[in-house]
Structures are given as structure tokens and as C-alpha cells.
DRENSEKE-972762 format. One record per atom (N, C-alpha, C): residue number from 1; residue in three letters; chain; atom name; x, y, z. Coordinates in steps of 0.001 Angstrom, whole numbers, plus 500000, padded with zeros to 6 digits. Layout:
# residues N
+-----+--------+--------+-------+--------+--------+--------+
: num : residu : chaine : atome :   east :  north :     up :
+-----+--------+--------+-------+--------+--------+--------+
: NUM :    ALA :      A :    CA :      X :      Y :      Z :
...
+-----+--------+--------+-------+--------+--------+--------+
//
This chain:
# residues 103
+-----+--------+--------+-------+--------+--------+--------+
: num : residu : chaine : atome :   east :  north :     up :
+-----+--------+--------+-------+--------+--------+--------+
:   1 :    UNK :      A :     N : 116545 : 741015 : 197711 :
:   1 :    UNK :      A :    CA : 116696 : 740143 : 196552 :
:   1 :    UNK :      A :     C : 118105 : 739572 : 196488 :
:   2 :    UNK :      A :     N : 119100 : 740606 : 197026 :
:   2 :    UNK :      A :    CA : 120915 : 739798 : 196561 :
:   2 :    UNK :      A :     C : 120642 : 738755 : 197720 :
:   3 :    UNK :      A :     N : 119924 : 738858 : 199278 :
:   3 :    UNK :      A :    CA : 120397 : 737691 : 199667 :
:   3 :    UNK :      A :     C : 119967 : 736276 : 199529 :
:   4 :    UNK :      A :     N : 118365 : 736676 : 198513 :
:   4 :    UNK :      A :    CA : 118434 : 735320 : 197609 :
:   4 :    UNK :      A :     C : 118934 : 735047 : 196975 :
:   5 :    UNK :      A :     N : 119859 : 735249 : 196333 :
:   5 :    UNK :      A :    CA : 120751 : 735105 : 195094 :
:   5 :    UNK :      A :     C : 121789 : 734192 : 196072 :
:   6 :    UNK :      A :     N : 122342 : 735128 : 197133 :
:   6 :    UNK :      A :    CA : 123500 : 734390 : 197641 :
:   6 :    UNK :      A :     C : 123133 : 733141 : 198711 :
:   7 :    UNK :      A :     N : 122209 : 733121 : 198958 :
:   7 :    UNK :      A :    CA : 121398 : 732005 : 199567 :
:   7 :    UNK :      A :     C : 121212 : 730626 : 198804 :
:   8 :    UNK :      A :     N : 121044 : 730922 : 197719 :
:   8 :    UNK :      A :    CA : 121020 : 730387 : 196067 :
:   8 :    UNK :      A :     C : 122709 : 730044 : 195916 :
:   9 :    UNK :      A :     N : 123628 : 730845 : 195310 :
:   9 :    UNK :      A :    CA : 125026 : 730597 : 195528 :
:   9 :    UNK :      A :     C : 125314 : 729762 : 196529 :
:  10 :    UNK :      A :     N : 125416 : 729901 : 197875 :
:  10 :    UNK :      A :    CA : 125763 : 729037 : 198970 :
:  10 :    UNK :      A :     C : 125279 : 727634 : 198634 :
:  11 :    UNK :      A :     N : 124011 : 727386 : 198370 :
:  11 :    UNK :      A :    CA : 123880 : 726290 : 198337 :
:  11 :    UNK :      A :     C : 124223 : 725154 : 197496 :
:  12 :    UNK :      A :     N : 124390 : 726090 : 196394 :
:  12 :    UNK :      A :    CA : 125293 : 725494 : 195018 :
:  12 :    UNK :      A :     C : 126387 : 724660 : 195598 :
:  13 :    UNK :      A :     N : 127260 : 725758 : 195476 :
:  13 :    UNK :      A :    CA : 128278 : 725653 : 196248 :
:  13 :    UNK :      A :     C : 128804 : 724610 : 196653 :
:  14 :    UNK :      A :     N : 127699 : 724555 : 198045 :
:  14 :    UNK :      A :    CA : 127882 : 723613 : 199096 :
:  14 :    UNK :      A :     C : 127390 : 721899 : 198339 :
:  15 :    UNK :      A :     N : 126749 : 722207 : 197592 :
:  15 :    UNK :      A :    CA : 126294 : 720693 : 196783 :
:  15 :    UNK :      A :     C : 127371 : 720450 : 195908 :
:  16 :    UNK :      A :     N : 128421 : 721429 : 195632 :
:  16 :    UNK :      A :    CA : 129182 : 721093 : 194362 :
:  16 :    UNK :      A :     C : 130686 : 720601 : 195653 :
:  17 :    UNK :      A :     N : 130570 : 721423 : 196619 :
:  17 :    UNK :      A :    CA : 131971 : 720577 : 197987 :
:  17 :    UNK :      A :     C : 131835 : 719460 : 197738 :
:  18 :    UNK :      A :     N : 130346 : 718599 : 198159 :
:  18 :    UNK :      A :    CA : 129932 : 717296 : 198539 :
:  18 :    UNK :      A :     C : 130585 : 716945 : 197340 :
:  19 :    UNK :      A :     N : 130632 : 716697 : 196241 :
:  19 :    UNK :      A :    CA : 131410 : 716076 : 195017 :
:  19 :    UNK :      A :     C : 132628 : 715917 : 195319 :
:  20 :    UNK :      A :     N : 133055 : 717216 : 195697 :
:  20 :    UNK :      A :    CA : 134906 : 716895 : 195527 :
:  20 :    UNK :      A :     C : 136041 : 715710 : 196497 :
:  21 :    UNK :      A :     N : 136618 : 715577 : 196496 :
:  21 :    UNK :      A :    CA : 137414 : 714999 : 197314 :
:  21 :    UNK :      A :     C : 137763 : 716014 : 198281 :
:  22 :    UNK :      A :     N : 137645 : 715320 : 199486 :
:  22 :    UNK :      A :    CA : 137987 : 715723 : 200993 :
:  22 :    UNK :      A :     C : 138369 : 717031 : 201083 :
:  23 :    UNK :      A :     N : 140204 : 716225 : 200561 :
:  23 :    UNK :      A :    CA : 141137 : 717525 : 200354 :
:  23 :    UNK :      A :     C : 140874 : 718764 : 200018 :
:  24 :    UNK :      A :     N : 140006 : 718840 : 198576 :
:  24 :    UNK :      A :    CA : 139794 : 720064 : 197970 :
:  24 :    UNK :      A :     C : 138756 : 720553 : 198485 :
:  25 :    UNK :      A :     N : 137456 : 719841 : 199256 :
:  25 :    UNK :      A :    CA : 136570 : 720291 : 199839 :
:  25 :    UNK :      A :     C : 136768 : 721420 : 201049 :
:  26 :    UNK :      A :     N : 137943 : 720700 : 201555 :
:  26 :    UNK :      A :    CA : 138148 : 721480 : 202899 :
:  26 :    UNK :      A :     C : 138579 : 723032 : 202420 :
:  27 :    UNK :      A :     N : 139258 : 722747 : 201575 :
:  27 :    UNK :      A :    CA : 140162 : 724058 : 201472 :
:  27 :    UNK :      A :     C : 138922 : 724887 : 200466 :
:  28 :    UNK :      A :     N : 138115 : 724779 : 199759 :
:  28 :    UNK :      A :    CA : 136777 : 725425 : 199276 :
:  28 :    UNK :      A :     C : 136169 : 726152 : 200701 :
:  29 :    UNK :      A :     N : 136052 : 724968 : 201387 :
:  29 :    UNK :      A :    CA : 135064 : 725421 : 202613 :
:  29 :    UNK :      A :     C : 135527 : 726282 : 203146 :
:  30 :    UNK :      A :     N : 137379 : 726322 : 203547 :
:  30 :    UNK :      A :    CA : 137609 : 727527 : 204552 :
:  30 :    UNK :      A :     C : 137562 : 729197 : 203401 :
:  31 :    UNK :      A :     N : 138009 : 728803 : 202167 :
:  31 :    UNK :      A :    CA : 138137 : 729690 : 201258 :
:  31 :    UNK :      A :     C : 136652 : 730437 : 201105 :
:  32 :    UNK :      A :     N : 135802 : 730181 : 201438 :
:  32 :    UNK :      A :    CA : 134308 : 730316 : 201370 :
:  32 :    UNK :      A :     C : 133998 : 730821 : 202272 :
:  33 :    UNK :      A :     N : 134635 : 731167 : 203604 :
:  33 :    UNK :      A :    CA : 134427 : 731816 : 204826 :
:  33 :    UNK :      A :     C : 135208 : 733134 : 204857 :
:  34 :    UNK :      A :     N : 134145 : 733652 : 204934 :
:  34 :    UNK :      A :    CA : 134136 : 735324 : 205088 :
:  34 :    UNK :      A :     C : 135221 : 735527 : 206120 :
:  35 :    UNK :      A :     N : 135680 : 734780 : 206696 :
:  35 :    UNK :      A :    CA : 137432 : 735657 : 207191 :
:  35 :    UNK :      A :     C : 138478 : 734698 : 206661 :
:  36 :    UNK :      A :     N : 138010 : 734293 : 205201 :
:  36 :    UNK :      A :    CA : 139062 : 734410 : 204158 :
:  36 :    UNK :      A :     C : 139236 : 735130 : 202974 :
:  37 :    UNK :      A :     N : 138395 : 736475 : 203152 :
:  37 :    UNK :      A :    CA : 138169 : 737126 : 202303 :
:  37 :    UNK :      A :     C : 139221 : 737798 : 201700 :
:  38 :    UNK :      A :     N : 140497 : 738129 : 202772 :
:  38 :    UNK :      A :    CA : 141743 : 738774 : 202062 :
:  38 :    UNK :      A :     C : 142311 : 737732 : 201411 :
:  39 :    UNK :      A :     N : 142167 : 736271 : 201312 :
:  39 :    UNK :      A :    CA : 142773 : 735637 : 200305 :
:  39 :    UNK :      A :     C : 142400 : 735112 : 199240 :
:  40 :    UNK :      A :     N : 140674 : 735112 : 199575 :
:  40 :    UNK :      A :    CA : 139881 : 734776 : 198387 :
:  40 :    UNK :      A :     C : 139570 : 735720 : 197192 :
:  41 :    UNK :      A :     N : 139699 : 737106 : 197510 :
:  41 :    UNK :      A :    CA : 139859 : 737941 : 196514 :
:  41 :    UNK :      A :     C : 141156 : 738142 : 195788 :
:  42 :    UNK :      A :     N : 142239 : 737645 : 196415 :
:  42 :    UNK :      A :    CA : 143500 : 738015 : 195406 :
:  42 :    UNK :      A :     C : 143049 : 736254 : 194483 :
:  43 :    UNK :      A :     N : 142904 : 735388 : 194970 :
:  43 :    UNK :      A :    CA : 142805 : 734121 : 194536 :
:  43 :    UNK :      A :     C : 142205 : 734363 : 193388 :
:  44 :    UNK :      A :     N : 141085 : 734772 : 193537 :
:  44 :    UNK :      A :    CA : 140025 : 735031 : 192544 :
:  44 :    UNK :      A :     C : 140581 : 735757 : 191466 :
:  45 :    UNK :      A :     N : 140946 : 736859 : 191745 :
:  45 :    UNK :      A :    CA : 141573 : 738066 : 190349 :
:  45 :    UNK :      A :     C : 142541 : 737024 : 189841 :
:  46 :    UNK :      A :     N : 143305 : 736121 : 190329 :
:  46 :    UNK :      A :    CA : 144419 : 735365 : 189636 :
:  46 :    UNK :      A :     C : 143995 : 734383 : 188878 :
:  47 :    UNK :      A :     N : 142981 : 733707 : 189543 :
:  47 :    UNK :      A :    CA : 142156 : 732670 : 188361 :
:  47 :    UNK :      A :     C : 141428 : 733562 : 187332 :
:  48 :    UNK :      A :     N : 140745 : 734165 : 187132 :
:  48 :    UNK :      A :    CA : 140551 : 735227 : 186419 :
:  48 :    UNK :      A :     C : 141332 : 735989 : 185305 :
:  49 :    UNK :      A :     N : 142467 : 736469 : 185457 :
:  49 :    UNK :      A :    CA : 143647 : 736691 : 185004 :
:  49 :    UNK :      A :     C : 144329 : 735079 : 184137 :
:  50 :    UNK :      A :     N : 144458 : 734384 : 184572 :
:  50 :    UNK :      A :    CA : 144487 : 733189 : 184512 :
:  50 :    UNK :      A :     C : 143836 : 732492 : 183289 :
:  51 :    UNK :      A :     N : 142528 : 732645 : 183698 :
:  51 :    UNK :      A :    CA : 141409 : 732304 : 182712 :
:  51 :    UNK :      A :     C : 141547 : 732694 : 181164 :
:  52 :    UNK :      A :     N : 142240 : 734486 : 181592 :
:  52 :    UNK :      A :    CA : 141770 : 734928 : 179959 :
:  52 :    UNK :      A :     C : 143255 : 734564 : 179384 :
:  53 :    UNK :      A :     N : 144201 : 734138 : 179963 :
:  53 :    UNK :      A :    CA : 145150 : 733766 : 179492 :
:  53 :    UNK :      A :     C : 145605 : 732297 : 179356 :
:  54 :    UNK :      A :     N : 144630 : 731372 : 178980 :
:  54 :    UNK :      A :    CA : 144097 : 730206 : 178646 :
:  54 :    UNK :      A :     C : 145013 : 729530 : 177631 :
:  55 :    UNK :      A :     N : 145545 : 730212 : 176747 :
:  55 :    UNK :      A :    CA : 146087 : 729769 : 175740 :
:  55 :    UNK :      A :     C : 147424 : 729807 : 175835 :
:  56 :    UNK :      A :     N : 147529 : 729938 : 177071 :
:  56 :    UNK :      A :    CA : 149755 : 729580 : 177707 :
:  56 :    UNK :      A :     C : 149134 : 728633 : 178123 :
:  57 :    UNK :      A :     N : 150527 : 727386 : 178400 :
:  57 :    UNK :      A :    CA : 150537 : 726308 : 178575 :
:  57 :    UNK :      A :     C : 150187 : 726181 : 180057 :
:  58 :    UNK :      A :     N : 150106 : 725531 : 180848 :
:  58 :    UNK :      A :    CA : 149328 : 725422 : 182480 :
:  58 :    UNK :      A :     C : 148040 : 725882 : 182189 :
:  59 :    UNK :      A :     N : 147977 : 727014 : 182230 :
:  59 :    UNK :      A :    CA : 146816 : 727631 : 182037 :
:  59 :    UNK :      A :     C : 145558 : 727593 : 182101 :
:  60 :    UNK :      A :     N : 144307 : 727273 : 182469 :
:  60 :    UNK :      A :    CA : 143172 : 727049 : 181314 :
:  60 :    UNK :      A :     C : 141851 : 727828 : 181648 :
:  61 :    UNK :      A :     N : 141408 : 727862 : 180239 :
:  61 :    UNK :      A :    CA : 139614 : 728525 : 180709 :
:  61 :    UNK :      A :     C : 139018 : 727981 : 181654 :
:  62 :    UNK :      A :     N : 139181 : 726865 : 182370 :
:  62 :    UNK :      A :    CA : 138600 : 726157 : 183412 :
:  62 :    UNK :      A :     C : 138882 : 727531 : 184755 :
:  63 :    UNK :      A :     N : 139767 : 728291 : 185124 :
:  63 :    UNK :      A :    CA : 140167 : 729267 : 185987 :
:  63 :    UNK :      A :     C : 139319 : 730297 : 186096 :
:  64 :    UNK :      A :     N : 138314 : 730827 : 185015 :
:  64 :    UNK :      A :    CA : 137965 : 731786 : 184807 :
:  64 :    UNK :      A :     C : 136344 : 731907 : 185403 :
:  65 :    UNK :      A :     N : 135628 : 730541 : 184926 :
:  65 :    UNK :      A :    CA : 134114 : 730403 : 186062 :
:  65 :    UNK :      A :     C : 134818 : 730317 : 186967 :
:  66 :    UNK :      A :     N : 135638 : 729533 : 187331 :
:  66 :    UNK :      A :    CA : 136385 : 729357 : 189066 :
:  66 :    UNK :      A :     C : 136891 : 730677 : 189736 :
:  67 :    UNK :      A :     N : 137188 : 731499 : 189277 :
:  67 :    UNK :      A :    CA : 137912 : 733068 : 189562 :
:  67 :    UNK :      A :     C : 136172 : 733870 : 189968 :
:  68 :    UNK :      A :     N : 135535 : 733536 : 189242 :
:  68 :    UNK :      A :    CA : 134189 : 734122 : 188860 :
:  68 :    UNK :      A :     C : 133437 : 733969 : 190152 :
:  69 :    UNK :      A :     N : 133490 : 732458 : 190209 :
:  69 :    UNK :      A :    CA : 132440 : 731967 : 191078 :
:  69 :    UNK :      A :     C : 133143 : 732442 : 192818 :
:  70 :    UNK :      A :     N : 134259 : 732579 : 192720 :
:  70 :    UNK :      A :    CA : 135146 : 732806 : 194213 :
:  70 :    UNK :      A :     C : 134753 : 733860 : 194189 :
:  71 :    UNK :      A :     N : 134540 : 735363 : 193652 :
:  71 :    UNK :      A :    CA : 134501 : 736829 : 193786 :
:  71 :    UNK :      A :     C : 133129 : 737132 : 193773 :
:  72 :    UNK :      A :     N : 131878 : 736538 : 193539 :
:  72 :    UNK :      A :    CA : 130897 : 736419 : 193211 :
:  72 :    UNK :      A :     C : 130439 : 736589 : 195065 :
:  73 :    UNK :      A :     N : 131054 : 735748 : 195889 :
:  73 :    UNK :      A :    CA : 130641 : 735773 : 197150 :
:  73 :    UNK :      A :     C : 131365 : 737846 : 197811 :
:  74 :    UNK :      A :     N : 131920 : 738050 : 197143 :
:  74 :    UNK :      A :    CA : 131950 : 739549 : 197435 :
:  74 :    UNK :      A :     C : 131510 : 740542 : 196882 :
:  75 :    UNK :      A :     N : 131068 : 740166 : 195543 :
:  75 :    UNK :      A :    CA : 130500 : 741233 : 194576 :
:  75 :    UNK :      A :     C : 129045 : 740422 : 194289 :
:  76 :    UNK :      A :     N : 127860 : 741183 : 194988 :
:  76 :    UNK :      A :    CA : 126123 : 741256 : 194879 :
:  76 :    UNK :      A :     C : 126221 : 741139 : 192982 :
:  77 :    UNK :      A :     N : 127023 : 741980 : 192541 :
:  77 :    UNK :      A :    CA : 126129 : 741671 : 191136 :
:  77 :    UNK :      A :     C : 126574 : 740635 : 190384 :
:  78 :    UNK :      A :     N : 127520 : 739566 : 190654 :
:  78 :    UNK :      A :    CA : 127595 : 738484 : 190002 :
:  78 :    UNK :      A :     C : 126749 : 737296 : 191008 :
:  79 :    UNK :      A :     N : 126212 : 737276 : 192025 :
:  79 :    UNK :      A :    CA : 125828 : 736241 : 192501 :
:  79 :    UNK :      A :     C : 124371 : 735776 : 191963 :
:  80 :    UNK :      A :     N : 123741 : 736667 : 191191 :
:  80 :    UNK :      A :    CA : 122784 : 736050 : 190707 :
:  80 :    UNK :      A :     C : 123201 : 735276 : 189169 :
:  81 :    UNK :      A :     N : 123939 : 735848 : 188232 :
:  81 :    UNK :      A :    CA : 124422 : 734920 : 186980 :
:  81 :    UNK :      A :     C : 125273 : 733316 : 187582 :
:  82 :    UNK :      A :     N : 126395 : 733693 : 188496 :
:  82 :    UNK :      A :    CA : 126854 : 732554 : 189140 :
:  82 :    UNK :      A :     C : 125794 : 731553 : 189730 :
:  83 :    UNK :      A :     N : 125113 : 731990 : 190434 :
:  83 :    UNK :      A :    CA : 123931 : 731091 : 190969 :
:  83 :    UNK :      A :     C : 123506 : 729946 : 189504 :
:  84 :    UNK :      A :     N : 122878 : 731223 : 189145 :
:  84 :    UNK :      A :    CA : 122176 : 730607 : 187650 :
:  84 :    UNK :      A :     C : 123154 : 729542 : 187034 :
:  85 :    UNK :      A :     N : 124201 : 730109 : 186800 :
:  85 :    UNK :      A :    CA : 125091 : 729056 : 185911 :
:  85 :    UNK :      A :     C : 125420 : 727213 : 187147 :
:  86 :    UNK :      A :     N : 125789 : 727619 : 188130 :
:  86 :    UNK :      A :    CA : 125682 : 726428 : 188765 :
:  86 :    UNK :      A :     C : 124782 : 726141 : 188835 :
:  87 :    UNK :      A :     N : 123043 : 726417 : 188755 :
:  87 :    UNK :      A :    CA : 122344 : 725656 : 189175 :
:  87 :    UNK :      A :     C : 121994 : 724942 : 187633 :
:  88 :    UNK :      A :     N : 122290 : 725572 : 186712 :
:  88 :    UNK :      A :    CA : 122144 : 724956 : 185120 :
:  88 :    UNK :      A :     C : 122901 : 723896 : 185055 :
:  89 :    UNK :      A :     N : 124598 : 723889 : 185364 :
:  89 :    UNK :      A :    CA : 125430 : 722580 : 186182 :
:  89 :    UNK :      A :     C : 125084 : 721705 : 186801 :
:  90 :    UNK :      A :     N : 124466 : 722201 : 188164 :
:  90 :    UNK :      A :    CA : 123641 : 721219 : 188650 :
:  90 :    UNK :      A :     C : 122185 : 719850 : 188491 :
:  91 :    UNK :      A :     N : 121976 : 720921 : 187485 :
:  91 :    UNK :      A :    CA : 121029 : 720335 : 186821 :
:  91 :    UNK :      A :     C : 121136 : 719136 : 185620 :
:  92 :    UNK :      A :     N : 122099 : 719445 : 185284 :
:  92 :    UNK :      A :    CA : 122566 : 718729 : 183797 :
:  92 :    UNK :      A :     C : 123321 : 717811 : 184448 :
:  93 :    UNK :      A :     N : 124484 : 717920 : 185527 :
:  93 :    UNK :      A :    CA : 125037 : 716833 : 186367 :
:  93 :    UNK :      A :     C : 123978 : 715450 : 186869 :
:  94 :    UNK :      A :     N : 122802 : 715865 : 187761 :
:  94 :    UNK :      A :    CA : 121719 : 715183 : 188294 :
:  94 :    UNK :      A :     C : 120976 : 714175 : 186718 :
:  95 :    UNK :      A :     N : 120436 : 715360 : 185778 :
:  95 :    UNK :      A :    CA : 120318 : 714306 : 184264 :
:  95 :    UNK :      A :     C : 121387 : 713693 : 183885 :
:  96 :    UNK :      A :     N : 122531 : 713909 : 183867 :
:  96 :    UNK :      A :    CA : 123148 : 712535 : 183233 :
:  96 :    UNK :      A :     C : 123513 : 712014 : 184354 :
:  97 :    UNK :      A :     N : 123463 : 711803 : 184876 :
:  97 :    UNK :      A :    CA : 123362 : 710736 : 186734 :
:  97 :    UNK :      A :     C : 122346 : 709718 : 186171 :
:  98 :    UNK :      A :     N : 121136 : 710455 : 186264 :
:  98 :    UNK :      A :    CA : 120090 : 709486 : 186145 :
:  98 :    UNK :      A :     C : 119961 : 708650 : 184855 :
:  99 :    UNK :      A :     N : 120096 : 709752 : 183547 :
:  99 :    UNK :      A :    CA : 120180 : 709122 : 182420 :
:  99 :    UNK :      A :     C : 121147 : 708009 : 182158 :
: 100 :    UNK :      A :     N : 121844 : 707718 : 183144 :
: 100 :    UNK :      A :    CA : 123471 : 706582 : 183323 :
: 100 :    UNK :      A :     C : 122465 : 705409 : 184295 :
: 101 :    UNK :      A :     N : 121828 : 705886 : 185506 :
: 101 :    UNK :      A :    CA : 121055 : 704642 : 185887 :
: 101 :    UNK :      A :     C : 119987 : 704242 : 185088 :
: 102 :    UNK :      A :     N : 119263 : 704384 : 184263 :
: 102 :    UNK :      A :    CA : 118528 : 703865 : 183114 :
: 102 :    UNK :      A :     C : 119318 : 703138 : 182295 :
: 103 :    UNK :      A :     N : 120609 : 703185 : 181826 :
: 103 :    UNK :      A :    CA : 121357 : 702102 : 181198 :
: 103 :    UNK :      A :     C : 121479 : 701093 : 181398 :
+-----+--------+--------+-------+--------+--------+--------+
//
């Protein structure tokens, strides 16, 4: 069952790269590869850390799904809520896409 979940995750994921610009894509993609795992886990605890400390200036809750979603590829029991939540993203992204070409 976790490697549907993360099968599920990956693909998110990989649909949410295609959005970004180049730059940030690339560096997702290598960050996403399992022999970047010693840097994607400190990354992660820092956005995280980060996250709940939202209310200093730089800062923001934006860090905290992002911290989430990076550690999620090492820890089985968040990859099924992460999944879920991007694919609810995904979903609502694709409706107002379309709901914008009907205008």
C-alpha cells in the first residue's frame, strides 16, 4: 500500500516540476533523488522549523507543506496525506485553468 501512496506522491510531484521554471525545476528534481537524501532531510526539518516560525519577517507558512512534502519522500507515513493534499492542489489548479478558458 505505501508504494502506492509514493507512486501517487511522485507523480504529483513530477506534474507540479512541469509548472515551475527551469531553474527551480532542476534543483526539485535532483533534490527528489534518493542520493540527495542527506540534504533533503536537513532541508526539510529547516523549512519545517521555518514554517512554524512564520510570523518573523522572511519567513512564511508557505515552508511548512514545502518542509512536509520534501520529508514525506523518507517517511511512509506522510506520503499518503501529502499525496492527498497535492492531488486536492492539483485538482483545483486544472478547475480554475479551465474555469479561466470558459471566460
Amino acid at each position: 500500500m505505501s508504494k502506492d501512496h509514493r507512486a501517487e506522491l511522485d507523480r504529483h510531484l513530477a506534474w507540479f516540476e512541469g509548472k515551475l521554471p527551469r531553474r527551480f525545476a532542476r534543483f526539485i528534481g535532483w533534490v527528489r533523488k534518493p542520493s540527495s537524501r542527506l540534504v533533503r532531510i536537513p532541508l526539510a526539518i529547516l523549512l519545517i522549523i521555518g514554517g512554524i516560525f512564520s510570523f518573523l519577517p522572511v519567513l512564511g507558512l508557505w515552508m511548512l507543506p514545502l518542509g512536509l512534502i520534501l520529508i514525506a519522500q523518507d517517511l511512509p507515513f506522510l506520503q499518503r496525506p501529502m499525496a492527498r493534499m497535492l492531488g486536492w492542489i492539483e485538482r483545483k489548479w486544472l478547475e480554475r485553468k479551465a474555469a479561466k478558458r470558459f471566460l
